[in-house]
Structures are given as structure tokens and as C-alpha cells.
C-alpha positions as CSV (number, residue, x, y, z in Angstrom):
1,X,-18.6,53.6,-39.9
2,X,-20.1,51.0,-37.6
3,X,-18.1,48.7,-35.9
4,X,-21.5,45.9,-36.2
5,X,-22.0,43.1,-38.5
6,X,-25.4,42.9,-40.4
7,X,-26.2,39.6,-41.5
8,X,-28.9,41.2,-43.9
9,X,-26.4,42.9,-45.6
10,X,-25.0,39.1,-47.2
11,X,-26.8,37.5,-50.0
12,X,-29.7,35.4,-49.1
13,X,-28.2,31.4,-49.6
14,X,-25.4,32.9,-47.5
15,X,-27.7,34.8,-44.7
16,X,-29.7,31.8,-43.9
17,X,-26.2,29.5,-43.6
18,X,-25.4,32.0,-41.6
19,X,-28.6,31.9,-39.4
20,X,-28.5,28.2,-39.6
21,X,-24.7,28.1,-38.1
22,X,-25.9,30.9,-35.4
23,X,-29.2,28.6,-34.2
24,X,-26.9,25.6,-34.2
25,X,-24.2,27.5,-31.8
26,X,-27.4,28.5,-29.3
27,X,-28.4,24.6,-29.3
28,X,-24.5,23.3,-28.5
29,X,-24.7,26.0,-25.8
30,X,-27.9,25.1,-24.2
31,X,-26.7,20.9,-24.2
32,X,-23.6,21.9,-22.7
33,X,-25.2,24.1,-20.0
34,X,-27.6,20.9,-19.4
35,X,-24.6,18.4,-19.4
36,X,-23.9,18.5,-15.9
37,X,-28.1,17.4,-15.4
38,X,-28.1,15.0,-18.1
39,X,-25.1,13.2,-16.4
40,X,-27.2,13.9,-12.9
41,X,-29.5,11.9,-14.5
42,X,-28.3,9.4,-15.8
43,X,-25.7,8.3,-13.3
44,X,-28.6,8.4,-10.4
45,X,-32.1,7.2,-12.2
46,X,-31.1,5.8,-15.2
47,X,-28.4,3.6,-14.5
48,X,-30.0,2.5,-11.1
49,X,-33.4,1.6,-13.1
50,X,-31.3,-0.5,-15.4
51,X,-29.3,-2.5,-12.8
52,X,-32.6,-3.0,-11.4
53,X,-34.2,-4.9,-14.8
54,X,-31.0,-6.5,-14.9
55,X,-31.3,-8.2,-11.7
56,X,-35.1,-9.3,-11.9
57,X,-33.9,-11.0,-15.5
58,X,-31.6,-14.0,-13.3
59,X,-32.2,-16.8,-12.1
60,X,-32.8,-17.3,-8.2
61,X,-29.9,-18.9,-6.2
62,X,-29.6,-20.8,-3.2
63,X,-26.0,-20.0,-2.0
64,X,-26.2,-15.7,-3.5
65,X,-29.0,-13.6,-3.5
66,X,-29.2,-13.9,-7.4
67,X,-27.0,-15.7,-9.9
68,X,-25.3,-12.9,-11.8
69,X,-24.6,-13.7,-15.9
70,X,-27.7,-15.7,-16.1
71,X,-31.3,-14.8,-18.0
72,X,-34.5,-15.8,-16.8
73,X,-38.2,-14.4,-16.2
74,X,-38.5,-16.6,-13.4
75,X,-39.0,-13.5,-11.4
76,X,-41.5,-12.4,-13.5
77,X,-43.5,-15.8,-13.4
78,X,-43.7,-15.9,-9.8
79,X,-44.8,-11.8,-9.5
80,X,-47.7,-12.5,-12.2
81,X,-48.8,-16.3,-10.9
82,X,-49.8,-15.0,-7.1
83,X,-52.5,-12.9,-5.9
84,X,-50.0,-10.8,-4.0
85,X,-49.4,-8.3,-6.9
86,X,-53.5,-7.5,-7.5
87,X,-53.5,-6.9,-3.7
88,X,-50.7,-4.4,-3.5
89,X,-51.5,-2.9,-6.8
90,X,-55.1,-2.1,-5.4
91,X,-54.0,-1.5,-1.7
92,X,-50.9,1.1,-3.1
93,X,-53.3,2.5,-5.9
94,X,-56.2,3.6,-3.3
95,X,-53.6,4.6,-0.8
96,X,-52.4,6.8,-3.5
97,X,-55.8,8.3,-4.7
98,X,-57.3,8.5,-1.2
99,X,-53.6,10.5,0.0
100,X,-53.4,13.0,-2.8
101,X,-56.8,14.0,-3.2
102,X,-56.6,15.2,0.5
103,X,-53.4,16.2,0.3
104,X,-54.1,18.7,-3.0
105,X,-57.3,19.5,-1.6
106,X,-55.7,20.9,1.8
107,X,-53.1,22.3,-0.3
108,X,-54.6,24.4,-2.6
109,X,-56.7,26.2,0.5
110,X,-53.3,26.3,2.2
111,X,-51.2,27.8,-0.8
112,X,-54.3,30.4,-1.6
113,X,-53.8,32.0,2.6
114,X,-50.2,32.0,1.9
115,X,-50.8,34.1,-1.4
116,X,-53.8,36.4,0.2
117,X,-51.3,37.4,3.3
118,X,-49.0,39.4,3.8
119,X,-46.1,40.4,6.4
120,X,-45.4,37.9,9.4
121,X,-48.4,35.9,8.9
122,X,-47.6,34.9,5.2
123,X,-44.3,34.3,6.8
124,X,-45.6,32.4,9.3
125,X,-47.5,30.2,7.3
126,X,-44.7,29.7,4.4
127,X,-42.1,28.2,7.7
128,X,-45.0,26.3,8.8
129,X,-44.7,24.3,5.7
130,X,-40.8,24.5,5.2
131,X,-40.4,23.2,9.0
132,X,-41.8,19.9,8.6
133,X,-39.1,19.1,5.5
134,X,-36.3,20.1,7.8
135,X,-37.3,17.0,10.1
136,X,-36.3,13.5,9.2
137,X,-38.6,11.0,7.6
138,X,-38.8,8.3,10.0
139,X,-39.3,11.1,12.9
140,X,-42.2,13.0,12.2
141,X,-43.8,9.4,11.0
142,X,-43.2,8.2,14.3
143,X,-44.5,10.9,16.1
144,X,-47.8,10.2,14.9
145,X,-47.7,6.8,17.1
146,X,-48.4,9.1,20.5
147,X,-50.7,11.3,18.6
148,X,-53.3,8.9,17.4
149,X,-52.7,5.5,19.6
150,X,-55.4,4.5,21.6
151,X,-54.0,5.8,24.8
152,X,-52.4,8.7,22.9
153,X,-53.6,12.8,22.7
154,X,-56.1,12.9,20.2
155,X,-58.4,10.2,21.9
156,X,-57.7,11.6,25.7
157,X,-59.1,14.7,24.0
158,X,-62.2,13.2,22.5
159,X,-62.5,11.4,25.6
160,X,-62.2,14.3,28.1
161,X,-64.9,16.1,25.9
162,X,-66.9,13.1,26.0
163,X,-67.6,13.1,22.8
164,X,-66.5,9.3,22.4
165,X,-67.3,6.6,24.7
166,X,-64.4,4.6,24.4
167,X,-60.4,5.2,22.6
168,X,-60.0,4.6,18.9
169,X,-57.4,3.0,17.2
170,X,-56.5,5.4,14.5
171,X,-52.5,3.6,14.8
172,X,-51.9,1.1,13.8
173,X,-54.2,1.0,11.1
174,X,-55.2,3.0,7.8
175,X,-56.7,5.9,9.4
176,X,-52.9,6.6,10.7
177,X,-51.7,5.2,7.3
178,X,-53.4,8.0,5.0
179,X,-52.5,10.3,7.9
180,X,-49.2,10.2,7.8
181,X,-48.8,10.0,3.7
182,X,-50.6,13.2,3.9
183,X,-48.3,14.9,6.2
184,X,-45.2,13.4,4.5
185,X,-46.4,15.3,1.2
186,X,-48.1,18.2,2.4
187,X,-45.2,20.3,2.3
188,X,-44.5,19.7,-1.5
189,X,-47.8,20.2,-3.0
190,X,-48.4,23.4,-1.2
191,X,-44.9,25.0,-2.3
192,X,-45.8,23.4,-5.7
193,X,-49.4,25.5,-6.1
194,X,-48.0,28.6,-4.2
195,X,-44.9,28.9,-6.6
196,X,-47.7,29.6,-9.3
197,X,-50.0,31.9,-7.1
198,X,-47.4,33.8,-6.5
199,X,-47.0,34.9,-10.2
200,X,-50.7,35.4,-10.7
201,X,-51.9,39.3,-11.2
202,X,-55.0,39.3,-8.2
203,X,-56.3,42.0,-10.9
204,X,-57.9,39.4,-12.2
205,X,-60.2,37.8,-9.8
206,X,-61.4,41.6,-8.8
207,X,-62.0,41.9,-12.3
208,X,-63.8,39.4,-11.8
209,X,-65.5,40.1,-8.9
210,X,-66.4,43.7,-10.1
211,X,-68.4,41.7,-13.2
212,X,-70.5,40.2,-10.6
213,X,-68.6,37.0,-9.6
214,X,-69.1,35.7,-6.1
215,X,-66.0,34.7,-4.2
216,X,-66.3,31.1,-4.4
217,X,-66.9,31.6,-8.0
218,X,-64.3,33.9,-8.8
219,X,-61.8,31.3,-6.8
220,X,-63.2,28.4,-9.1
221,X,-63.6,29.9,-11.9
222,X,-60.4,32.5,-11.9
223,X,-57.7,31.2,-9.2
224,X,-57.8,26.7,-10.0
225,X,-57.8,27.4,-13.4
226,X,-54.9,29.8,-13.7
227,X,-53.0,27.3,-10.5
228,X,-53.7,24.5,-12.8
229,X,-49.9,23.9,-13.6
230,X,-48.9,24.0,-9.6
231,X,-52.2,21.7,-8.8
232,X,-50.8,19.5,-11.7
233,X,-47.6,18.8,-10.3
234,X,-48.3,18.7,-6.9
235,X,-50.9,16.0,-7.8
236,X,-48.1,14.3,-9.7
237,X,-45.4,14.6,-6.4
238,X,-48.9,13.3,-4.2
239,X,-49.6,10.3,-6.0
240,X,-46.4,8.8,-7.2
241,X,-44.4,9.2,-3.1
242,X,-47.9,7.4,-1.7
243,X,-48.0,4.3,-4.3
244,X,-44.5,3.6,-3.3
245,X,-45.2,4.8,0.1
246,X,-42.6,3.3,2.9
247,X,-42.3,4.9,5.9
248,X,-46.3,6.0,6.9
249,X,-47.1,2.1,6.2
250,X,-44.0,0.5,7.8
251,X,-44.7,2.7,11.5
252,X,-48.1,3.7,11.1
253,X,-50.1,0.4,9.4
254,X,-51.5,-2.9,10.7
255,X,-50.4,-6.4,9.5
256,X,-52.8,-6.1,6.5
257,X,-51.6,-2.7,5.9
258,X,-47.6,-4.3,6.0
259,X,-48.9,-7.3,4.4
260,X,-50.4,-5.0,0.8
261,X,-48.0,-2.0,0.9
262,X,-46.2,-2.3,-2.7
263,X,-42.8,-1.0,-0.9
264,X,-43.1,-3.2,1.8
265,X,-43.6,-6.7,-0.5
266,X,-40.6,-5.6,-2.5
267,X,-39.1,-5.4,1.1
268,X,-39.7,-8.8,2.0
269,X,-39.2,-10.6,-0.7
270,X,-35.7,-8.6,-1.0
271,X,-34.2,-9.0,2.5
272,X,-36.8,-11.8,4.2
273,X,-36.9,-14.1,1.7
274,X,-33.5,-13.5,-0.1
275,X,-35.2,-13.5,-3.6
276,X,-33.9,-10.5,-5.5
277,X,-34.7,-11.6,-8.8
278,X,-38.6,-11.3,-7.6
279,X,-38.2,-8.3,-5.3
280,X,-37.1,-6.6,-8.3
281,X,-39.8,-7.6,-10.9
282,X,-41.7,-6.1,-8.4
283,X,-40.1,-2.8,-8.6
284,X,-39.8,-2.8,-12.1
285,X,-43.5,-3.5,-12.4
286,X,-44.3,-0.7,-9.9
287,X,-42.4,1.3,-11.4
288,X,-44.1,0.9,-15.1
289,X,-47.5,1.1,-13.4
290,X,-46.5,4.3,-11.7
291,X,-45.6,5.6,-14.7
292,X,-48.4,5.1,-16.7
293,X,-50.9,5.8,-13.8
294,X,-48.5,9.4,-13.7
295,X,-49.3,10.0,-17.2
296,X,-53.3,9.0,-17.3
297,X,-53.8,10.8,-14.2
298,X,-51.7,14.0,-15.8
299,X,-54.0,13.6,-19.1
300,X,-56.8,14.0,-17.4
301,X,-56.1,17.0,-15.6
302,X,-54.9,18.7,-18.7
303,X,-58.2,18.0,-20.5
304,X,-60.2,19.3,-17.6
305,X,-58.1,21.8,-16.3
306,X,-56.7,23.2,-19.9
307,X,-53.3,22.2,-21.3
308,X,-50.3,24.2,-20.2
309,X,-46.9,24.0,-21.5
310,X,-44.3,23.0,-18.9
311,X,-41.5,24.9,-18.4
């Protein structure tokens, strides 16, 4: 006689309790297995967020930096009366189209030689994209400042080959702006396309090829459609660090450059000006219009790329 239980051996009202009792025991697993993330979560984005739309709802003080138990939208009035916010909404929304279209566009060509190769060059190329994320922020921004100054490497080059007749100023300025976005992100978006390439059959595009596909076509056709998901998110990672962008505008822009960067008002008006109440109602619209401009730009994708379902 058999030591195992058979469900379908019960009457039917009975069996399906029974399955009902069995799903409802996987779903209390699975939420406590994602506990721990949940209170990840909430403890580091969601209660941060909050404290944030708490502070831009005081009133401005002169003796504190806010006056806590109060409720105002003065913050808001101020953010939505000046021209300050259309300029740093269209300065931080180009940035971050101009950024992550190069940025996805170098990846994808990057993350395709990583999948194609094999032995120490594919490793080669995978730590030449891991190196970069093992440096600190501020550093490899900086470094940039001897690379593309007037006076710095890149215009003695063009210079000894004559093929400029005098330096350019790439730094400061938005040329070394959308420069150094692009190398901050890099790293991510690649890793993001390659983790999908890497579980793609290459059966497929010599299919095919052997149907009479040329290799552009096949890559078009075959390879960006089925990296859609990676291309997705990497676009997603792209565009949402360069509208808040910090760093690359801080070290690498001009005063106009200082003056528009979203991260960089929010910076003034929190540790300049002492006005957190407007600082934040800054962030907190940034933060909505990030979201939103996540999700459009995500819609779009899907409906030209095909819809996925994220794991």
C-alpha cells in the first residue's frame, strides 16, 4: 500500500477546499520569502519619498530650514510661478533623451561582441565594462576634466594631427556633459542587454540567415527583437539616472549647464538658499515627471518592440 496521499481520491467539494488551502499555503510562502524585500523597500524608497512630500507641504522659516507641524503649498506656489522649472524640466528631459539614446545605441553593439565572443576576449570585454563600476562616481567624472579640456589629450591629439586649427572646449560645457552621463551608465545598459543575449539560441539568426537573411537584417530583424526586454530596461536605467543627473553636470557643465540641471536646482535651493520646503517640491515634482516619462517611454517600446512579460 502506498505511503502517498491522493487528493483525487476525496469527494469533489472537499478536493477543491483542499486545493484551495494548498494554493493559499504557496502564496503565504512566496510573501514571506519576499518579506525581507518588501521591508527593503519600504524602509529605503518608500518612507524616504514620504518624508520628502511631507517636507515640501510646510511653511518656509527664517530661524530652521522648514517649520515642522505646519501645512502649506507655499513650496509648490513658488516651484510652479518661475520659469526655473520649464527650464530644468527641458534642459534634464533632453539631457536624458540625448544620454540614453547613445548610451543604448553603443550598448546594444557592445553587449552583441560580448555575446559573439568567446574565451579571453569575451572576457576581456565583460571586465572592461565591470571595471568602470568598481571606480567611484565623482572620480571617473573628474577624469574627464584632463581628457577633454582645452589644454587636455583629446585636443593635443586633434591638434598634433592638424586636423583642428585651434583647442575646443568640450569641458566645461554640454559636449562633456552628455559625455560623462554616457560613461556613468554605460556599464548598466550593456550588462542589462547582455544578460538577455546570453539566453538567446544563435540557431535562430542562422536560421535565419540560411532563409536568405542578410546580416544586418538577421540582427534587426532576429537579435533587437528577441533583446527587447534587456534594451527595455537598460533604456529605463539610461534615462531615469540622466534626468536626475548630478555628478556629470556638477564637474563637467558650464554655468548654464549648473544653472538648468534638475539635481542641481534642488541643490541650491536646499543648501544655498535654505528653502527646503521648495527644494523638495522640486524633487517631488521630478520625481512624478520621471515616473510618468518612465512609463510613456516604456509603452512605447513595448508597442514597437512587442510586449514581454517581466520577470
Amino acid at each position: 500500500m502506498s505511503g502517498t496521499y491522493s487528493p483525487s481520491a476525496l469527494p469533489a467539494p472537499i478536493a477543491r477546499l483542499w486545493e484551495s488551502l494548498r494554493e493559499r499555503s504557496r502564496s503565504k510562502r512566496a510573501l514571506l520569502l519576499m518579506a525581507p524585500l518588501l521591508v527593503f523597500e519600504l524602509l529605503l524608497f518608500v518612507a524616504p519619498f514620504l518624508i520628502l512630500l511631507r517636507i515640501s507641504l510646510t511653511e518656509g522659516s527664517q530661524d530652521l530650514r522648514y517649520a515642522p507641524g505646519t501645512w502649506s503649498i507655499s513650496g509648490y506656489g513658488e516651484v510652479f510661478s518661475t520659469d526655473v522649472l520649464v527650464n530644468a524640466i527641458t534642459y534634464s528631459i533632453m539631457l536624458g533623451l540625448l544620454a540614453t539614446a547613445i548610451t543604448v545605441v553603443i550598448a546594444t553593439f557592445y553587449a552583441y561582441a560580448i555575446w559573439r565572443s568567446e574565451g579571453v576576449v569575451k572576457s576581456a570585454l565583460l571586465f572592461s565594462v565591470v571595471l568602470p563600476l568598481l571606480t567611484t562616481l565623482v572620480i571617473k567624472t573628474y577624469a574627464f576634466m584632463p581628457l577633454l579640456s582645452p589644454n587636455g589629450t583629446l585636443n593635443d591629439v586633434l591638434l598634433s594631427l592638424n586636423l583642428i586649427s585651434e583647442p575646443i572646449q568640450f569641458v566645461p560645457g554640454t559636449v562633456g556633459v552628455v559625455v560623462g552621463q554616457v560613461y556613468i551608465v554605460l556599464p548598466y545598459a550593456v550588462l542589462a542587454i547582455y544578460s538577455v543575449l546570453a539566453t538567446m539560441d544563435w540557431g535562430i539568426v542562422e536560421a535565419a540567415r540560411d532563409l536568405g537573411a542578410s546580416r544586418p537584417r538577421s540582427v534587426l530583424e532576429v537579435v533587437v527583437p528577441q533583446a527587447m526586454p534587456g534594451i527595455i530596461v537598460a533604456t529605463v536605467i539610461s534615462f531615469a539616472w540622466s534626468v536626475g543627473a548630478y555628478a556629470a553636470p556638477g564637474l563637467l557643465g558650464d554655468g548654464q549647464n549648473k544653472a538648468q540641471a534638475f539635481a542641481l536646482v534642488v541643490e541650491k535651493r536646499l543648501l544655498s538658499n535654505l528653502q527646503w520646503e521648495v527644494a523638495t517640491a522640486y524633487a517631488v515634482v521630478m520625481l512624478l515627471l520621471m515616473l510618468v516619462s518612465i512609463v510613456l517611454l516604456t509603452a512605447a517600446l513595448n508597442y514597437f518592440g512587442g510586449e514581454f512579460e517581466y520577470a
